[in-house]
KELUMGU-371134 format. One record per residue (C-alpha): residue in one letter; x, y, z. Coordinates in steps of 0.2 Angstrom, whole numbers, plus 5000, padded with zeros to 4 digits. Example, Ala and Ser with C-alpha at 12.3 -4.5 7.8 and 13.67 -1.06 7.14 Angstrom:
<rs>
A506249785039S506849955036
</rs>
This chain:
<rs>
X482549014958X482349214960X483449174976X484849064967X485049204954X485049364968X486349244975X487449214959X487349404955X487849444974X489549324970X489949394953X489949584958X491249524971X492249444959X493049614950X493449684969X494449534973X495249484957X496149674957X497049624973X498849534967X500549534974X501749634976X503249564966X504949604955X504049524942X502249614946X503049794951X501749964955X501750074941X503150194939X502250344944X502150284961X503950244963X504850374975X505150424992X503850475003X504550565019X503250625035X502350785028X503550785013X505250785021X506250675016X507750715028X506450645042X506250465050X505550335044X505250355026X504450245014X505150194998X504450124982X505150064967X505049924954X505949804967X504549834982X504249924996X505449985010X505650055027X506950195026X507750245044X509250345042X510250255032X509450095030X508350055020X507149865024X506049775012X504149735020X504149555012X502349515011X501349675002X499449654994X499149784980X497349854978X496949934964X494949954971X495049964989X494650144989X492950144981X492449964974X492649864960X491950004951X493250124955X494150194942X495150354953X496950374959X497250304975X498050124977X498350024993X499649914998X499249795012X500949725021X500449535027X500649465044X500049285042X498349275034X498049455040X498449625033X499549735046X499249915038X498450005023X499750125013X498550215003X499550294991X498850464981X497850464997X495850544997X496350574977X498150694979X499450644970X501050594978X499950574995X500250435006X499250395020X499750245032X498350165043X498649985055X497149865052X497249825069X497149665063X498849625069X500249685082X501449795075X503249785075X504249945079X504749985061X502949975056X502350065073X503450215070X502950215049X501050225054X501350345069X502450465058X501050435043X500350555033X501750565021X502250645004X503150594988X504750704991X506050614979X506750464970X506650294979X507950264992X509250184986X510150034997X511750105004X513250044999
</rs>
């Protein structure tokens, strides 16, 4: 019995860590103080950018501006399903499989951004260059599409 409950505890303290994991959707946007554009070491005149707004998250290279269709958000990677700080991931999906970990307000700095691969996956070159350019800095309004 003393095993059945150590058990039922070990489930239920994993229950908070996963249920704080949803997609990323129009319909279940990031909160507005993370929307902007982030550019390599803050500038966003450099290549690629990342850009978030209440629509998603994009890959900005020069003018254009792609949406990463798949994105997990994580409001308790960073610590645990009893972290209450300020950094949030978003997890691009390849598959079952997350391809990289955007850890916006990074290590607890506001307008940080950090991108990692999981190594889980193979990267396509968008995604190679985001990670290789990483880290990054909020630096202005979301990228707008072009026009």
């Amino acid at each position: 019995m003393r095993k059945l409950l150590g058990l039922a505890a070990a489930c239920a303290a994993l229950l908070p860590a996963t249920a704080s994991a949803a997609e990323l959707t129009p319909s279940n946007p990031m909160p507005p103080e993370f929307h902007g554009t982030y550019g390599p070491r803050g500038d966003c005149r450099a290549s690629p950018r990342v850009s978030l707004d209440a629509s998603g998250l994009y890959i900005v290279i020069g003018n254009k501006r792609g949406r990463i269709p798949r994105v997990d958000t994580c409001f308790s990677c960073a610590g645990g399903a009893r972290y209450d700080g300020i950094e949030v991931w978003l997890s691009p999906m390849v598959g079952q499989r997350y391809a990289a970990y955007f850890r916006f307000n990074a290590d607890e700095r506001r307008g940080a951004l950090d991108v990692q691969a999981s190594g889980d996956v193979a990267l396509g070159p968008n995604l190679r260059a985001v990670v290789a350019a990483s880290p990054y800095r909020r630096c202005g309004p979301p990228t707008q599409a072009a026009r």
